[in-house]
C-alpha positions as CSV (number, residue, x, y, z in Angstrom):
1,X,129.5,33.9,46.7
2,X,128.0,34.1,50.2
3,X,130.5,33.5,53.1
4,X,130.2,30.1,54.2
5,X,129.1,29.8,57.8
6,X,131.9,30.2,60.5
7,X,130.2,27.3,62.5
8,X,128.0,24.9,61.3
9,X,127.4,21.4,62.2
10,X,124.8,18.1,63.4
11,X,124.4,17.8,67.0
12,X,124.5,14.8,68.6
13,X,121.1,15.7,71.4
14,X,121.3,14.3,75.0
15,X,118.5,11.9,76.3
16,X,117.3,12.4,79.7
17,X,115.6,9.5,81.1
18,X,112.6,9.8,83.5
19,X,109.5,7.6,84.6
20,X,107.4,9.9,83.2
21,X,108.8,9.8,79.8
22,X,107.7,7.7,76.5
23,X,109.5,4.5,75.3
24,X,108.4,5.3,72.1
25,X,107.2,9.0,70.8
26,X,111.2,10.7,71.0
27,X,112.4,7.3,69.5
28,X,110.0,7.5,66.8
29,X,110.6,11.1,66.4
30,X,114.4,10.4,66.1
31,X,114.5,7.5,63.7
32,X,115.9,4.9,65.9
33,X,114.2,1.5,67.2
34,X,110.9,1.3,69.3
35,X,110.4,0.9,72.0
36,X,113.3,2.4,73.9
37,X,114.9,0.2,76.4
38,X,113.4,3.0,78.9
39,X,111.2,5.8,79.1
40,X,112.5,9.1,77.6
41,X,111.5,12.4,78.7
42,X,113.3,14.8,77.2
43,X,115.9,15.2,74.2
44,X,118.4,18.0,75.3
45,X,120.0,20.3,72.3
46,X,122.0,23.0,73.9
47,X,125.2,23.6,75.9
48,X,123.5,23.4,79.2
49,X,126.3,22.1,81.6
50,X,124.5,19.1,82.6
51,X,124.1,17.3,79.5
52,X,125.9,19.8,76.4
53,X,125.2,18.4,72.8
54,X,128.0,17.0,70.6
55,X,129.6,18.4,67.8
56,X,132.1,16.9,65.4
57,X,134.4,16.0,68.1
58,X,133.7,18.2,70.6
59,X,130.6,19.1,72.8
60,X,128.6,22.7,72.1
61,X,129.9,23.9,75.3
62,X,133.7,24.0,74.2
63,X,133.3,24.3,71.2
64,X,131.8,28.1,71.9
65,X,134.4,28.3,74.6
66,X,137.1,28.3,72.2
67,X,135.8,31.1,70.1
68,X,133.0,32.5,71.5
69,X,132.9,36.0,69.2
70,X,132.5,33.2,66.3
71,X,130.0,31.4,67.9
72,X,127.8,33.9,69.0
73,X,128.2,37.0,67.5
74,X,130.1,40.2,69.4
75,X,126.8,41.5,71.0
76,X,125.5,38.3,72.0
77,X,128.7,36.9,73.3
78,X,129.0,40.5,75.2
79,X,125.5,40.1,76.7
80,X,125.9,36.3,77.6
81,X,129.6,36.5,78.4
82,X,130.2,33.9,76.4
83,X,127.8,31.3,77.6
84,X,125.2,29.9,75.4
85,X,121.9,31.4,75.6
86,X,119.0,29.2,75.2
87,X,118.4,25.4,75.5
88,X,116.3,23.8,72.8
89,X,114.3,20.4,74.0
90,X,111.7,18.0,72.4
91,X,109.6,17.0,75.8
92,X,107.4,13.6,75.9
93,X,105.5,13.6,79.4
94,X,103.2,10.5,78.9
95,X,102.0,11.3,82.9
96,X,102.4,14.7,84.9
97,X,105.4,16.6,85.7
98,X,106.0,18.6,88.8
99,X,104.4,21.4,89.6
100,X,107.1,24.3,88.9
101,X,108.6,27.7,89.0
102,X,111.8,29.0,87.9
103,X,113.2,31.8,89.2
104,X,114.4,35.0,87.1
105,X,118.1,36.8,86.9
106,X,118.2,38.8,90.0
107,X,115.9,36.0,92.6
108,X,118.8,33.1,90.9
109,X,121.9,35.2,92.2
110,X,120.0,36.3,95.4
111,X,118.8,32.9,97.0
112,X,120.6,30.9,99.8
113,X,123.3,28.7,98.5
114,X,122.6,25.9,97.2
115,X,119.0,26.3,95.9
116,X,119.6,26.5,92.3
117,X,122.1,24.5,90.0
118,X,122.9,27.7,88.5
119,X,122.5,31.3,88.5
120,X,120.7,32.3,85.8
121,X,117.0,32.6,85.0
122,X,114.6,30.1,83.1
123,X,111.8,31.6,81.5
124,X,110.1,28.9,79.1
125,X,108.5,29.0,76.3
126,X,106.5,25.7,74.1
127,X,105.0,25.2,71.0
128,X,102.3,21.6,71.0
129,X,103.7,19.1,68.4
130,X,100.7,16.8,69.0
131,X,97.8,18.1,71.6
132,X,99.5,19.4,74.7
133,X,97.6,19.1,78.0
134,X,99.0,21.8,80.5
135,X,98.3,23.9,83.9
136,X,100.1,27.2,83.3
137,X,99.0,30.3,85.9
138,X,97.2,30.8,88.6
139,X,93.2,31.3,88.3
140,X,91.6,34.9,89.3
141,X,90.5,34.9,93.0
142,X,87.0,35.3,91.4
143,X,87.7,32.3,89.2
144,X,88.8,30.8,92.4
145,X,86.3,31.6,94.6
146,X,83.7,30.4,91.5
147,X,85.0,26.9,90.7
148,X,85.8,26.1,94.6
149,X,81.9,27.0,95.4
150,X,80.9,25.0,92.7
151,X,83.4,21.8,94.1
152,X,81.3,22.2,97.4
153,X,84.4,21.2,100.1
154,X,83.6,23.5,103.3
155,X,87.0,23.0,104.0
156,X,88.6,24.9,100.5
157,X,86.2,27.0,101.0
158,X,87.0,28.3,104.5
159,X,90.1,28.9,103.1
160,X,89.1,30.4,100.3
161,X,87.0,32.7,102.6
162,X,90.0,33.5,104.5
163,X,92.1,35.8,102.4
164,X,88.4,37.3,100.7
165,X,89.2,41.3,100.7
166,X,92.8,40.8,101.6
167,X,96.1,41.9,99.5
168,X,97.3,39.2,97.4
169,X,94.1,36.6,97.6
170,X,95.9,34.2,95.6
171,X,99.2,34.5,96.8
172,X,97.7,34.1,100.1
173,X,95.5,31.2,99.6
174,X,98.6,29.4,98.1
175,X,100.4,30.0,101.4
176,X,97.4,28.9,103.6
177,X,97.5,25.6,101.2
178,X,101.2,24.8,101.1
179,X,102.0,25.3,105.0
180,X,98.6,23.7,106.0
181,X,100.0,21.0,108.8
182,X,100.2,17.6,106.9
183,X,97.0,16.1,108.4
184,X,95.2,19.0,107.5
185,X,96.5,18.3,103.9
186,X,95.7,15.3,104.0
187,X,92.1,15.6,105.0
188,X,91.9,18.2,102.2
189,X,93.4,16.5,99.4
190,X,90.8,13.2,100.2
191,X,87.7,15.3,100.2
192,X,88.9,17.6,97.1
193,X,89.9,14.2,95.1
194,X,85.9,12.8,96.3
195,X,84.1,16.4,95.0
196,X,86.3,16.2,91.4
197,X,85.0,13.2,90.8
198,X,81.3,13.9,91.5
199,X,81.6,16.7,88.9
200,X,82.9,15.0,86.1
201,X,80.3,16.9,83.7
202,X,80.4,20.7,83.1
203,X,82.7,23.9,82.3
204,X,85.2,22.6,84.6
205,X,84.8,18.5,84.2
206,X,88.5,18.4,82.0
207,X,90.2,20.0,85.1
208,X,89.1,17.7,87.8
209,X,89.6,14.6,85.6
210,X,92.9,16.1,85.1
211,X,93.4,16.2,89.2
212,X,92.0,12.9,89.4
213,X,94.6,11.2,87.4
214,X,97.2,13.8,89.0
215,X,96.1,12.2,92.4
216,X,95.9,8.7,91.1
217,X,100.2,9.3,89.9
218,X,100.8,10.8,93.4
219,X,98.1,9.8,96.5
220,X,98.0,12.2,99.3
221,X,100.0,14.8,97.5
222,X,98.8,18.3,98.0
223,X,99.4,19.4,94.7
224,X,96.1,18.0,93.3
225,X,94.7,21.1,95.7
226,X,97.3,23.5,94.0
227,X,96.4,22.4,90.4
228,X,92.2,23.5,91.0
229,X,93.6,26.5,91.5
230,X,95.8,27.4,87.8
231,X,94.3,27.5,84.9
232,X,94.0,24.0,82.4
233,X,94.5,24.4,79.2
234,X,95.1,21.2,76.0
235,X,97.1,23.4,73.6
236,X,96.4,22.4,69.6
237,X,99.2,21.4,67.1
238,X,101.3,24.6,66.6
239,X,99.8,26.5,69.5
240,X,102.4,28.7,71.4
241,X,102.7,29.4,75.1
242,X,105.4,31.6,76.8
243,X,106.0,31.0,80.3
244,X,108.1,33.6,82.4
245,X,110.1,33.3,85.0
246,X,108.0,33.1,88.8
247,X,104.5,31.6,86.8
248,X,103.9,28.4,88.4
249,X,102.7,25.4,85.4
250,X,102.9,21.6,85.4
251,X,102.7,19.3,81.6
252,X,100.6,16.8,82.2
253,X,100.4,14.8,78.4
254,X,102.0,15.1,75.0
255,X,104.8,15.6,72.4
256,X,105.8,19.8,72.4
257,X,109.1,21.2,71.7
258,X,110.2,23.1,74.4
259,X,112.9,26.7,73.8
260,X,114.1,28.1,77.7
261,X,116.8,29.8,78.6
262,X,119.9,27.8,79.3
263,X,119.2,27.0,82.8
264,X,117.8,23.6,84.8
265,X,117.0,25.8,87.6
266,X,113.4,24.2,89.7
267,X,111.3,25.0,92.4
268,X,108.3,22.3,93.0
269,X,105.1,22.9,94.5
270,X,103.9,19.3,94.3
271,X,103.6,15.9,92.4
272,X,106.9,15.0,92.8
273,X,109.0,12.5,95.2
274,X,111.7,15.1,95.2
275,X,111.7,17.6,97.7
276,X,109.5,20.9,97.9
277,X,111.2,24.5,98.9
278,X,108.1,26.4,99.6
279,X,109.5,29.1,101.4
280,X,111.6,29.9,97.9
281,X,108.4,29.0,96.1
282,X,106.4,31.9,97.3
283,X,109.7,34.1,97.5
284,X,109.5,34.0,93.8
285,X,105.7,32.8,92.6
286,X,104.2,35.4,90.0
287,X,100.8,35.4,91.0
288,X,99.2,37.4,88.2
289,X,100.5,36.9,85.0
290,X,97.8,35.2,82.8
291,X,99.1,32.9,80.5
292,X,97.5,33.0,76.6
293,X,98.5,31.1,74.2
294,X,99.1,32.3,70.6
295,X,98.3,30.2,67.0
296,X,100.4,30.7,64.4
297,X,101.1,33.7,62.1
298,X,100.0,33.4,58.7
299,X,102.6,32.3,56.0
300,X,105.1,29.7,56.4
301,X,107.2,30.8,58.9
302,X,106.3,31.8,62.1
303,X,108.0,33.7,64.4
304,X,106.8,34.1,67.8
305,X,107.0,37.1,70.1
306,X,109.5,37.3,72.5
307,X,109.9,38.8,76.4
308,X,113.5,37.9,76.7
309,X,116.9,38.5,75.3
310,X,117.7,34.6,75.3
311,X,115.3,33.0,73.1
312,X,113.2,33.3,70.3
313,X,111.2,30.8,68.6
314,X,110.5,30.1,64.4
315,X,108.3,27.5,62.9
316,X,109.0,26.6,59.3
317,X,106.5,25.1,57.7
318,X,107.5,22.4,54.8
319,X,108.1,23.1,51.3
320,X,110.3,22.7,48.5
321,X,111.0,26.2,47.3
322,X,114.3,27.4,49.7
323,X,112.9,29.6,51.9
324,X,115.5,32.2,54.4
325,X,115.6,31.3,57.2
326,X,115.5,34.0,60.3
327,X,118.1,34.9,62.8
328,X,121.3,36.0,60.3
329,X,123.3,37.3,62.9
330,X,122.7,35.3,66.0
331,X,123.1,31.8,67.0
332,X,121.0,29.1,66.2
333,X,119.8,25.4,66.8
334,X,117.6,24.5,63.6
335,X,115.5,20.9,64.6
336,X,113.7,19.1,61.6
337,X,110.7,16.8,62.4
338,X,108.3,14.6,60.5
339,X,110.6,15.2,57.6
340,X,114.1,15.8,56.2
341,X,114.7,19.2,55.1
342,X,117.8,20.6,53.7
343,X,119.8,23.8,55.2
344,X,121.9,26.0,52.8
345,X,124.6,28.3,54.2
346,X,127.0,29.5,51.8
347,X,128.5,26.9,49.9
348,X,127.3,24.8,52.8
349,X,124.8,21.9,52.5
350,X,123.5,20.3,55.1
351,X,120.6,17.2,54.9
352,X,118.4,16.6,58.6
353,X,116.4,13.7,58.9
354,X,113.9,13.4,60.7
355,X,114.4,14.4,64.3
356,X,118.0,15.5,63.8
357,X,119.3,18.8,64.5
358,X,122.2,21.2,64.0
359,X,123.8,24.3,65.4
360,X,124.7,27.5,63.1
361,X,126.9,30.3,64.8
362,X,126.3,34.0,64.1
363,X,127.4,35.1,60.8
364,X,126.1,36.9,57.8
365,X,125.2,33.9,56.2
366,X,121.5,34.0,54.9
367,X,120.7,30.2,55.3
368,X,117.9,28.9,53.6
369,X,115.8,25.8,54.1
370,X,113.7,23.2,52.0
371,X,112.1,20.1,52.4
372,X,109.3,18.2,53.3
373,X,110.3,18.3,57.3
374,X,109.1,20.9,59.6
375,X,111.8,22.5,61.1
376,X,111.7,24.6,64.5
377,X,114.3,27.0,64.8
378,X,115.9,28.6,68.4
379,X,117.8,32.0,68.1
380,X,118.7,34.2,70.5
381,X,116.1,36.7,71.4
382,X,119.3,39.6,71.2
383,X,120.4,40.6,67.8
384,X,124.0,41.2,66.6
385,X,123.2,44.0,64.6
C-alpha cells in the first residue's frame, strides 16, 4: 500500500475585501449565498503572514512551523528556510487595480526600511478563468512613438520626442511622465483622456476605451498616461501569463486564478488612492521584458513553464478516470472549480466541492485526481528530488 500522505487537509481560504471586488463571482465560485454582503477581491490560500489559511485547527503557517521537513520536503524547506513558498489566489477585479511592480530577492532586502511588508520577491503568474482584460509590459519605444503619433497630443509627443536616440527610451519617458509637476499632469491627462476617445475605432480602439474607463474610476490620475504606454491584452479561458518581478501590469476585469510567490510586497504607479513611491518604482521597473501569454498544452493536464524556484502552475482538466497528479515531492495547494473532484493519496480520500481547496505536504505519495471539477494545482517550482 502507498504511504498515506504526511499532511493532508481542506483549507479554510481568507477573503480580502476591496471596492474593486465582486459581490458575487468568488461567492458563486465558493458555494455560499449571493450577493456577498460586500465586494470580494480576492480569496487568499497560502501561509502568507497577513491572512494564512486554516487547517484542521490550526492555520498553514504553524502548522509548517511545527514540522517544516514534513511539510515541505528537506530541499524545499532548505531553500525556503522553512517558510512557505508560494501563495495561491482566485482574483475577481470587476474595475481596475493599481498599476504595479513587485520587486525581486536582492531589490526587497536592499530598499529603505519600511518600503516593503516583507523581504522577499513576488513574481506572478495567472491563468484566465473567464476572459481576463490586462496591461502587462511596457510597449517598444517604436510601438510608443507609433500609437502616441497616431493619439495626435503635441504634448506626449514632445515627450515622446524627448528621450528619441537616448539610452533607455522607455525607462526615460516613464520618468519624464511620473515626475512631470502636477499641473503639467494634469493638463496631460485631460488632453490624452479627449484624443482616446476620438479614436475609439482601429488597431488600438480596445486600449483607449480601456483608459477611458481607467480615467472615469480615477479622474486626473496620471496613470491613464502610463497605461498608453504597456501593452493591452484580454486573455482567453485557460490562457497563461507569467509576470516577473520589476514588469509593471494592472487587471482591469475578470475571474483568473492567480499563483505568486508568498509575498504582498507593492509598488504603484497610478490608479490608486494609496500612495505612489516612484523613486522605488523606477529603482526596480523592468523595462524590457515582453510579456506573451501561453494556451494550454495538449492533454489533460497542463503544466506551465516556470522562471522561479517558488511556484509552478498545473491545470487538470475534468474526468472520471484518476489521473496522477504532478508535484510528488513538493508541496501543494490543489483548488477545484466548476466541479467536485476527488483526491486520492494513499489510503486517503479526499472530496472538494466546488471552490474548496486543500494543502498536501511533500511526500512520496502519488495522489491522483477525478471528477467533474477542474482543479488548479500550486507546487513549488523546486523539487525534492
Amino acid at each position: 500500500m502507498t504511504t498515506p500522505s504526511r499532511v493532508i487537509g481542506k483549507l479554510r481560504p481568507q477573503i480580502k475585501v476591496s471596492a474593486w471586488g465582486s459581490r458575487t463571482v468568488l461567492a458563486e465560485l465558493t458555494g455560499r449565498p449571493s450577493p456577498a454582503e460586500q465586494p470580494e477581491a480576492e480569496l487568499w490560500m497560502g501561509a502568507h503572514e497577513a491572512a494564512p489559511s486554516g487547517i484542521a485547527d490550526t492555520t498553514l503557517d504553524r502548522l509548517i512551523a511545527r514540522d517544516p521537513v514534513a511539510a515541505l520536503g528537506p530541499r524545499v524547506a532548505a531553500h525556503f528556510g522553512g517558510r512557505f513558498p508560494f501563495l495561491l489566489k482566485i482574483l475577481a477585479p470587476q474595475t481596475m487595480l493599481s498599476i504595479q511592480v513587485h520587486p525581486d530577492a536582492e531589490q526587497a532586502v536592499d530598499a529603505a526600511p519600511g518600503t516593503y511588508i516583507d523581504q522577499w520577491p513576488k513574481p506572478e503568474s495567472l491563468v484566465a478563468v473567464t476572459q481576463f482584460e490586462i496591461f502587462a509590459g511596457l510597449r517598444s519605444y517604436d510601438d510608443i512613438h507609433r500609437l502616441v503619433e497616431s493619439l495626435g497630443v503635441p504634448a506626449l509627443s514632445a515627450k515622446v520626442a524627448e528621450v528619441a536616440g537616448g539610452p533607455e527610451p522607455v525607462t526615460n519617458l516613464l520618468v519624464n511622465v511620473l515626475r512631470a509637476p502636477s499641473d503639467e499632469q494634469h493638463v496631460l491627462v485631460r488632453a490624452v483622456i479627449a484624443a482616446c476617445g476620438q479614436k475609439l475605432r482601429g488597431p488600438d480602439a480596445a486600449a483607449y476605451d480601456a483608459v477611458l474607463r481607467a480615467a472615469e474610476q480615477f479622474p486626473g490620475d496620471i496613470g491613464a498616461v502610463v497605461l498608453l504606454l504597456m501593452v493591452h491584452r484580454v486573455l482567453e479561458p485557460g490562457d497563461y501569463i507569467f509576470v516577473p518581478a520589476g514588469v509593471l501590469h494592472a487587471y482591469v476585469r475578470g475571474t483568473c486564478v492567480e499563483l505568486l510567490a508568498n509575498s504582498d510586497n507593492i509598488v504603484r504607479a497610478g490608479l490608486t488612492p494609496k500612495p505612489l513611491n516612484v523613486d522605488e518604482l523606477l529603482r526596480i521597473v523592468n523595462t524590457n521584458r515582453e510579456m506573451v501569454p501561453e494556451r494550454p498544452t495538449p492533454g489533460r493536464v497542463h503544466s506551465f513553464p516556470v522562471d522561479v524556484p517558488h511556484f509552478q502552475l498545473h491545470v487538470v482538466e475534468p474526468g472520471e478516470d484518476a489521473i496522477q497528479l504532478p508535484g510528488v515531492d513538493r508541496p501543494r495547494i490543489a483548488l477545484s472549480l466548476h466541479g467536485s473532484v476527488v483526491i486520492r493519496c494513499g489510503d486517503t480520500d479526499l472530496e472538494l466541492a466546488p471552490g474548496e481547496s486543500c494543502f498536501l505536504g511533500a511526500d512520496e505519495c502519488a495522489a491522483t485526481v477525478s471528477g467533474r471539477g477542474t482543479l488548479y494545482l500550486a507546487t513549488s517550482g523546486l523539487a525534492n528530488s
